[in-house]
RODO-2510 file (C-alpha; in nm, 4 decimals, decimal comma):
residues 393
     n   res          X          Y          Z
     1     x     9,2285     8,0932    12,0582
     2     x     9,4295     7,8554    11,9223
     3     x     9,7213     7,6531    12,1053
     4     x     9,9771     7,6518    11,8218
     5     x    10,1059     7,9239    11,6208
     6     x    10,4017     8,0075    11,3726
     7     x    10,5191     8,2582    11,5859
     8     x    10,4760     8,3762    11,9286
     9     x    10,6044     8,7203    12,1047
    10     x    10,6862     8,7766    12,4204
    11     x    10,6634     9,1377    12,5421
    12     x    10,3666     9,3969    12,4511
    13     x    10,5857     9,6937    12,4365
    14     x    10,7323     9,8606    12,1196
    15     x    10,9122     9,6119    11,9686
    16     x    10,6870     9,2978    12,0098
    17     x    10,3843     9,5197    11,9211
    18     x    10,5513     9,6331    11,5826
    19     x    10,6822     9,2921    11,4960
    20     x    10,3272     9,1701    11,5535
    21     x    10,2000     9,4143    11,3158
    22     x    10,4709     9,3369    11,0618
    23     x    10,4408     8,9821    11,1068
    24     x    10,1146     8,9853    10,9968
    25     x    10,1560     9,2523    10,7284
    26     x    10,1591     9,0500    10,4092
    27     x    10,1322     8,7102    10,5285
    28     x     9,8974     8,4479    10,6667
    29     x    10,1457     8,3333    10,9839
    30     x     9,9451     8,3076    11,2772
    31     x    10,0893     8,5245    11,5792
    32     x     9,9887     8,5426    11,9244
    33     x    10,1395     8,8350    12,1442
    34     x    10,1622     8,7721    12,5495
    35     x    10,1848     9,0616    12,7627
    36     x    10,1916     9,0298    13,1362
    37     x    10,0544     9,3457    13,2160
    38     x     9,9227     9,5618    12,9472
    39     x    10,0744     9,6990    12,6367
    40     x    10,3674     9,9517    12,7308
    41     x    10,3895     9,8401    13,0736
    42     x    10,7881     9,8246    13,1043
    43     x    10,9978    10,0849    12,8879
    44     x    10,7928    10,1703    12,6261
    45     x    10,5096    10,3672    12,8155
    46     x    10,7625    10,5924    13,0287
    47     x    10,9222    10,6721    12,6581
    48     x    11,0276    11,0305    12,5618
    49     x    10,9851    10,8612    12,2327
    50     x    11,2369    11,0735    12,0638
    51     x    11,2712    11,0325    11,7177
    52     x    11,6057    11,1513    11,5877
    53     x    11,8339    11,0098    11,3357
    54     x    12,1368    11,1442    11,4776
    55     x    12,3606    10,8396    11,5185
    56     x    12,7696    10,7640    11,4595
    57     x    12,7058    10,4132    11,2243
    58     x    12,5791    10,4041    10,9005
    59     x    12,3089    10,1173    11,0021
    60     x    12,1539    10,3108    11,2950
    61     x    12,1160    10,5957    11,0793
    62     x    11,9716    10,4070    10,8342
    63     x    11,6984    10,2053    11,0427
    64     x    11,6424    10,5854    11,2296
    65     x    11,5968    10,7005    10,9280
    66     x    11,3134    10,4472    10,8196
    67     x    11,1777    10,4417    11,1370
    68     x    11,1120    10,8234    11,1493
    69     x    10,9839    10,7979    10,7929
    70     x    10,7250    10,5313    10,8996
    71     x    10,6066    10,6639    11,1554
    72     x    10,5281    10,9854    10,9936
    73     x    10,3258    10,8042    10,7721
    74     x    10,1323    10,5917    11,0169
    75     x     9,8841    10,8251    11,0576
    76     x     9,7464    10,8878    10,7067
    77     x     9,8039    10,4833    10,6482
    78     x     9,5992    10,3446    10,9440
    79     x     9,4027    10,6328    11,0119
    80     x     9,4954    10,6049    11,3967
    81     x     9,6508    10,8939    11,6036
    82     x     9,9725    10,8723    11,7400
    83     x    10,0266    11,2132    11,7873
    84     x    10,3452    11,2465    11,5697
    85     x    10,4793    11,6030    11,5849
    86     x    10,7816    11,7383    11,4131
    87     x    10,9396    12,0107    11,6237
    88     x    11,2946    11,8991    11,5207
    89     x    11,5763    11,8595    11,7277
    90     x    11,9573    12,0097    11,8269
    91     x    12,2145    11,8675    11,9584
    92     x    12,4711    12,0829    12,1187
    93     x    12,8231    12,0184    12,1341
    94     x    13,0854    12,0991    12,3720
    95     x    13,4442    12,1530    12,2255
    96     x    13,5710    11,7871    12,3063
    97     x    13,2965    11,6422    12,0560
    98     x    13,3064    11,9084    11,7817
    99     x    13,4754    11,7223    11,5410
   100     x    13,2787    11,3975    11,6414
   101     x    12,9777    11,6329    11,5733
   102     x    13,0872    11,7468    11,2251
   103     x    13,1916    11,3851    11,1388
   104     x    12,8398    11,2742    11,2543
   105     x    12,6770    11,5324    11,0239
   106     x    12,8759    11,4696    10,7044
   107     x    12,7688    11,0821    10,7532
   108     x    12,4133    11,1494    10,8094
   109     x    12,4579    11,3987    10,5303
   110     x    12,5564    11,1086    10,2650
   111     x    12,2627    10,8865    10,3787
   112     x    11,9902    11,1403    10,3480
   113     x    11,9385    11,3215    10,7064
   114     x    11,8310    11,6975    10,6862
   115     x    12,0904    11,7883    10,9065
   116     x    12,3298    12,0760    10,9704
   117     x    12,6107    12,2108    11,1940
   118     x    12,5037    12,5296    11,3352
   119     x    12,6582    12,8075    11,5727
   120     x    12,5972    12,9680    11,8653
   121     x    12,4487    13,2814    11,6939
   122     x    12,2075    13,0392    11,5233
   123     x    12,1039    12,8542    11,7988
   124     x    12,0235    13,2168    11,9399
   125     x    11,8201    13,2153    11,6634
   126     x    11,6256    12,8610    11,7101
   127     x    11,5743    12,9762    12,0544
   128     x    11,6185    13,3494    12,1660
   129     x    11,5654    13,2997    12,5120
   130     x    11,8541    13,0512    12,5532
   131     x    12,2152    13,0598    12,6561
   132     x    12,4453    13,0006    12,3517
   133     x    12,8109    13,0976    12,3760
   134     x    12,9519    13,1740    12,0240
   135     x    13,1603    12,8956    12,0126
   136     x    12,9403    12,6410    12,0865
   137     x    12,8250    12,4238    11,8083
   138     x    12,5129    12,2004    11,7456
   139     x    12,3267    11,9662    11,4762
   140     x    12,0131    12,0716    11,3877
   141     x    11,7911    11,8009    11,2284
   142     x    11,4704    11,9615    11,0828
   143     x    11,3291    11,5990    11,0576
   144     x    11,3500    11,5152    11,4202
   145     x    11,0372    11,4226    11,5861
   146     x    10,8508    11,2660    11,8668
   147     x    10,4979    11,0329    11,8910
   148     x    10,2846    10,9588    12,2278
   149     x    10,4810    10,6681    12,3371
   150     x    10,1083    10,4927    12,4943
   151     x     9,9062    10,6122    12,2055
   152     x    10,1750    10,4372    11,9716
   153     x    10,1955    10,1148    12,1607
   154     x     9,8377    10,0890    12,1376
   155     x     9,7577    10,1758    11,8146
   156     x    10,0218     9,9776    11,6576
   157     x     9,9192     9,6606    11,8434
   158     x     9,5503     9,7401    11,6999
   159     x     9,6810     9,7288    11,4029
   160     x     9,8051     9,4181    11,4341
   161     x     9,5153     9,2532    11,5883
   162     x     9,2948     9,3872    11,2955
   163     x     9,5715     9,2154    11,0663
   164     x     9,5007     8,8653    11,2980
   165     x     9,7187     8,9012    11,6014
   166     x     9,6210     8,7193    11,8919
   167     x     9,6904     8,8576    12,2380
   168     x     9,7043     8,7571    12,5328
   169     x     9,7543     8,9811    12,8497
   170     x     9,7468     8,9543    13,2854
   171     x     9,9746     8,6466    13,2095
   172     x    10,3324     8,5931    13,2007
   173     x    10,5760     8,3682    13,0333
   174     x    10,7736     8,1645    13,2674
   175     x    10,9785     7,8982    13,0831
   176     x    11,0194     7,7420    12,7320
   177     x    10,8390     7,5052    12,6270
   178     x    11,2158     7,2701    12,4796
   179     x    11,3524     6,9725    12,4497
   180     x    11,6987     6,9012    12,3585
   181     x    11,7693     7,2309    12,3327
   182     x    11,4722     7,2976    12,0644
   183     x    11,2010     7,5674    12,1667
   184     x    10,8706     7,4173    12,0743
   185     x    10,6879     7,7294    12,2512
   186     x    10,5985     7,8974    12,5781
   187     x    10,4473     7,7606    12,9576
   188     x    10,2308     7,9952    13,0963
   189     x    10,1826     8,1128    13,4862
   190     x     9,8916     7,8599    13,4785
   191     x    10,0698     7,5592    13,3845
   192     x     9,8977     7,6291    12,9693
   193     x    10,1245     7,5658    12,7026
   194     x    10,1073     7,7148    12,3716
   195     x    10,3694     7,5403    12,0658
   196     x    10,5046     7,7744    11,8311
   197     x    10,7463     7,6924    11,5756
   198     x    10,9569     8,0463    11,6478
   199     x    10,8991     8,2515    11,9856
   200     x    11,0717     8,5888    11,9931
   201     x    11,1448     8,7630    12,3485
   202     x    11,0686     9,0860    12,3000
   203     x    11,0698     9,1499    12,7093
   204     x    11,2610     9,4218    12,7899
   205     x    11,4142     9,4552    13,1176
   206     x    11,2250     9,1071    13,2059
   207     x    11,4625     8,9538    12,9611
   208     x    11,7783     8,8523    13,1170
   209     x    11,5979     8,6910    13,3798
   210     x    11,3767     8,4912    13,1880
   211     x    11,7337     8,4103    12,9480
   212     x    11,8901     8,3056    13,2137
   213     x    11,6519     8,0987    13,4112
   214     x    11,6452     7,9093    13,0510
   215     x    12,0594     7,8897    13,1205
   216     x    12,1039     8,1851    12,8343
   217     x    12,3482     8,4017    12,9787
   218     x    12,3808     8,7721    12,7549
   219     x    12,5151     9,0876    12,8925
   220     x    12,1837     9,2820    12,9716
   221     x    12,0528     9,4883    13,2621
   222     x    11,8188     9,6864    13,3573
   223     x    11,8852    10,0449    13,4431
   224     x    11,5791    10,3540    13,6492
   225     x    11,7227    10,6724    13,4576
   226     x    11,4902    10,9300    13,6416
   227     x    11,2968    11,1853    13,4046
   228     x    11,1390    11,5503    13,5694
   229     x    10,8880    11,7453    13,4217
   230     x    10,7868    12,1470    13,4398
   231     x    10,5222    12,3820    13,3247
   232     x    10,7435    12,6457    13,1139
   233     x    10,6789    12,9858    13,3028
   234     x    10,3608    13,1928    13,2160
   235     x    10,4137    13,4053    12,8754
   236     x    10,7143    13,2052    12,8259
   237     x    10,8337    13,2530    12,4449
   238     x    11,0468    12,9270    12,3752
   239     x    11,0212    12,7472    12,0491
   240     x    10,9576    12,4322    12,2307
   241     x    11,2137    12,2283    12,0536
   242     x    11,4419    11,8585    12,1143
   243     x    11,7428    11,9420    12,2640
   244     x    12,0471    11,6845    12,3265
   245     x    12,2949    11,9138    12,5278
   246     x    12,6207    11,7459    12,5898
   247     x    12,7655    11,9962    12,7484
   248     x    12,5546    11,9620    13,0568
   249     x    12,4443    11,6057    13,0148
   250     x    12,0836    11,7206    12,9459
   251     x    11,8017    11,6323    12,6914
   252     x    11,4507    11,7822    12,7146
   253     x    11,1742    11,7678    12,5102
   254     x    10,7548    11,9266    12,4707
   255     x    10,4945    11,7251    12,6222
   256     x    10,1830    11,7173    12,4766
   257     x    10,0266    11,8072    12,7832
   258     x    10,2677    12,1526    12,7593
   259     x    10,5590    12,0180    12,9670
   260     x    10,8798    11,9596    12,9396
   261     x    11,0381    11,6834    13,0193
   262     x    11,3992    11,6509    13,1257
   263     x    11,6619    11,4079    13,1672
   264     x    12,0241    11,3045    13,1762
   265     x    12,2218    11,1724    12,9264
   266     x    12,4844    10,9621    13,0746
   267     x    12,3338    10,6170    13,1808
   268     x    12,6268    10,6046    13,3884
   269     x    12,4488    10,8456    13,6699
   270     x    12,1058    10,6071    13,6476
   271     x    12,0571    10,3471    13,9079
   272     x    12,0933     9,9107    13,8337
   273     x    11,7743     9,7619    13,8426
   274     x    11,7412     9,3996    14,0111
   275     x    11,3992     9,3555    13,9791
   276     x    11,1958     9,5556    13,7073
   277     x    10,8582     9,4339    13,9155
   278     x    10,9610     9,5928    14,2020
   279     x    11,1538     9,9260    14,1681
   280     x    11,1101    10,2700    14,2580
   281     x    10,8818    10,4755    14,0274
   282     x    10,9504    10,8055    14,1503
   283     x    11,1698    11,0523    14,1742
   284     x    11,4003    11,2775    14,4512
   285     x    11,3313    11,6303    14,4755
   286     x    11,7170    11,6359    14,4536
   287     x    11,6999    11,4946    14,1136
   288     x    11,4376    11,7681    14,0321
   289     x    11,6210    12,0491    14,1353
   290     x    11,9615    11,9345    13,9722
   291     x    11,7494    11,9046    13,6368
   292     x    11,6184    12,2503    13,7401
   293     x    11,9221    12,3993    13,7779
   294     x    12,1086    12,2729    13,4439
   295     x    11,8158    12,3367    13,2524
   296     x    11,7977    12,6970    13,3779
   297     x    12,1825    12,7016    13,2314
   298     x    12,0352    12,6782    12,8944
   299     x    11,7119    12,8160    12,9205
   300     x    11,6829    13,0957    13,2361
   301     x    11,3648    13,1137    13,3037
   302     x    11,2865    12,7211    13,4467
   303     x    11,4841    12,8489    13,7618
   304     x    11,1320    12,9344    13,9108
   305     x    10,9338    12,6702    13,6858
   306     x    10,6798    12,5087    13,8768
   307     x    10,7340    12,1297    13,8936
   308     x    10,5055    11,8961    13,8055
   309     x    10,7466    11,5855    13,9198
   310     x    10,9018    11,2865    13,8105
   311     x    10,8746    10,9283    13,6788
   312     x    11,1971    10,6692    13,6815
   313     x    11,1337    10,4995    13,3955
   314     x    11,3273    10,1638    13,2655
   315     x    11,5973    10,1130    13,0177
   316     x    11,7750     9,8051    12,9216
   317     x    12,1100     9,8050    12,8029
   318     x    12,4210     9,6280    12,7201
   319     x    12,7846     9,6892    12,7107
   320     x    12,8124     9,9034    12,3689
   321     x    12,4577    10,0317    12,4584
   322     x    12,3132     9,8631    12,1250
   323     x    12,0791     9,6072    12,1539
   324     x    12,0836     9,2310    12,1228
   325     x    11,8885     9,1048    11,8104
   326     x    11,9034     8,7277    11,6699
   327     x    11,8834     8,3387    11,7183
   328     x    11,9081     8,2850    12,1022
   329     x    12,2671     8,1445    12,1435
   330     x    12,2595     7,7680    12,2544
   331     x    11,8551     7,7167    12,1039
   332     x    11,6786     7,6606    11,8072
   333     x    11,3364     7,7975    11,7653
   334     x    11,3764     8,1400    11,9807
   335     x    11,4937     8,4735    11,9074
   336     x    11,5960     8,7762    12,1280
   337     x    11,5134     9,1329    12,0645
   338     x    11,6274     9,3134    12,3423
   339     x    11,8875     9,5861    12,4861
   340     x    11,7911     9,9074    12,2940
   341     x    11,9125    10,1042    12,5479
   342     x    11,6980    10,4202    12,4839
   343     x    11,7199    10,3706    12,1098
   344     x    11,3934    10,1612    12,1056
   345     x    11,1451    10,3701    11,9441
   346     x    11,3567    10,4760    11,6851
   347     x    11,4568    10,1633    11,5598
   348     x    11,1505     9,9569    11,6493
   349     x    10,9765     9,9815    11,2443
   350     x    11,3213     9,8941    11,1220
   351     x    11,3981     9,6293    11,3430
   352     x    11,0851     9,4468    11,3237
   353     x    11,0840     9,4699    10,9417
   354     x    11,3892     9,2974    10,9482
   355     x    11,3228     9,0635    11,1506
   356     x    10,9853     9,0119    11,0502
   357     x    11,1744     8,9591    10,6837
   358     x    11,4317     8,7171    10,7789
   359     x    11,2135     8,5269    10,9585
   360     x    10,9769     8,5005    10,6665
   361     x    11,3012     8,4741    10,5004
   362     x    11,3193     8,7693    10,3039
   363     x    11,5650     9,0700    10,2718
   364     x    11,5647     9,3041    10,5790
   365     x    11,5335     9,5956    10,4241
   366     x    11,8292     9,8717    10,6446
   367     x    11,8147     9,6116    10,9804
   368     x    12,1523     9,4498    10,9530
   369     x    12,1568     9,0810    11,1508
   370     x    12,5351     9,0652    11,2414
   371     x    12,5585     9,4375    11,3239
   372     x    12,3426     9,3543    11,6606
   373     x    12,4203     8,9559    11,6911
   374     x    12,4074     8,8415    12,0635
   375     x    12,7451     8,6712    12,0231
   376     x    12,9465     8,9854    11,9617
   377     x    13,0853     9,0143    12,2909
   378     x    13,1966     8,6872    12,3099
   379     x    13,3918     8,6995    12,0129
   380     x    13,5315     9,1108    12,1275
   381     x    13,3115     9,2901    11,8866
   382     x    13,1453     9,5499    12,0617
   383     x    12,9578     9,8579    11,8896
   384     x    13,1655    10,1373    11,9119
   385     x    13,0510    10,4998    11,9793
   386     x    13,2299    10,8648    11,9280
   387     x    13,0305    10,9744    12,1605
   388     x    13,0774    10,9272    12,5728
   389     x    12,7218    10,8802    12,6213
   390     x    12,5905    10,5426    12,5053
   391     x    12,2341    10,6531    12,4710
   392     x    12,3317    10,8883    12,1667
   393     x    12,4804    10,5911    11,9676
***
């Protein structure tokens, strides 16, 4: 292994393992990947790994959009499962967001989404065992889809080993390797250092702490939003569709394994994270049973579902709930791509072609630099959202 590269990653989750793979797409740069754990470890292994391209901004919709497209064609490309399935996805609207909804849909409309407002009787339709009332509303994307979040991970950082990657995992990142101000590369756990002459932290909920231990300060934390899961009753007849439901502040989604998993929308209900090492895993049988009960709102029959428990998983987000991605502010020689706050698998192939682009300095394709620069707080421009949960962009 060698002890200089052109670039080095930090973080073996979905975004360093995809800008790996990009990376070394259609160039010779030499890329080493460091994982302290194993690949997924954080965020990206306790994924739903919805993939939707229901946003409010033209540029989210756009990198959704090629990020759902990619990944639909990963399997036929690299020959590697991923278990991609298309069961497509509504969103249901209570009467406050209708015309946010319709807005949303004409936009997504003009860029390309399959998409559609729908009624109540319609919904009925999608899903005749559910509770619809006729003026409810919802978009229905056709498109929508959703991969095995470990399976991904995995695959795509195989890919990128195959392409020349080299990893390394069980060891951890602790500190720059700078002078003046000008990142050189990475000190490891063991006192190794590694030069690089760009090192992207791709860490996750690992990366404000390791910013800010550099004196970075950016405006990210870590958040546990709990997830349930439940067998669907025997002779159950339920399409097994995505559902976003912001009337009850509920999203669910098939497992593979023939669950369903369940979770809140609002990130405001999820618990602050101090130390992503060292946080609770599991979940209350309060928060089952109050997932339980607003699922059964919707769909009756999961008021006697058996339960096959929870996970609390990891998000990390910022203030607008969009993530951070660009030069690290104050250093030369060190990006940040971090803060996706739940949007990570979605954007992950756009984001990492872009970046993997500008940093080979080429076009970025739909990723848009300024859109998710690291500065935009401190100059007051925060991502706005028409929606009152962050997590739906």
């Amino acid at each position: 292994m060698s002890k200089s590269y052109d670039h080095i990653i930090v973080g073996g989750g979905i975004m360093g393992a995809s800008l790996a793979l990009q990376l070394t797409a259609e160039s010779d740069s030499k890329v080493l990947l460091i994982e302290k754990s194993f690949p997924g470890a954080g965020s990206t292994g306790k994924s739903g790994a919805i993939l939707r391209q229901h946003y409010s901004h033209p540029v989210t919709i756009a990198m959704a959009r090629e990020g759902l497209q990619w990944y639909s064609e990963f399997e036929d490309r690299f020959q590697r499962s991923i278990s991609f399935h298309r069961p497509g996805m509504a969103f249901i609207c209570k009467e406050a967001d209708r015309d946010n909804l319709e807005r949303n849909v004409k936009l997504q409309r003009g860029l390309g989404v399959d998409t559609q407002v729908i009624d109540g009787a319609t919904l009925r339709e999608l899903e005749p065992n559910g509770n619809f009332a006729p003026d409810e509303c919802a978009a229905w994307e056709s498109e929508a889809g959703n991969v095995n979040p470990v399976q991904a991970v995995n695959e795509i950082l195989s890919v990128a080993i195959s392409q020349g990657t080299d990893v390394i995992l069980g060891q951890r990142v602790t500190s720059f390797l700078k002078a003046n101000e000008i990142v050189s590369g990475v000190v490891l756990n063991d006192g190794q250092k590694i030069n690089a002459g760009m090192v992207v932290i791709c860490a996750g909920p690992w990366t404000g702490k390791f910013l800010s231990d550099a004196g970075i300060k950016l405006p990210l934390q870590a958040l546990r939003p709990e997830q349930a899961f439940f067998e669907p009753p025997p002779g159950s007849t339920e399409r097994r569709l995505i559902y976003g439901d912001l009337t009850h502040g509920l999203y669910w989604k098939p497992e593979l394994a023939g669950w369903t998993r369940v979770g809140f929308l609002d990130m405001n209900e999820d618990a602050i994270v101090d130390d992503p090492d060292h946080y609770d895993e599991g979940v209350s049988g309060k928060f089952i049973q109050e997932c339980r009960d607003r699922l059964s709102l919707r769909l009756p029959h999961y008021a006697k579902a058996a339960s096959w428990g929870g996970v609390g998983a990891l998000y990390t987000v910022t203030p607008d709930a969009h993530p951070v991605i660009g030069p690290v502010p104050g250093l030369s020689g060190a990006w940040v791509m971090s803060g996706f706050s739940g949007h990570g698998f979605k954007l992950a192939p756009a984001v990492s072609r872009g970046v993997a682009s500008i940093l080979g300095e080429a076009k970025p394709g739909s990723f848009d630099p300024n859109f998710f620069c690291p500065q935009r707080f401190q100059r007051g421009e925060a991502i706005e959202v028409r929606y009152g949960y962050g997590i739906l962009g």
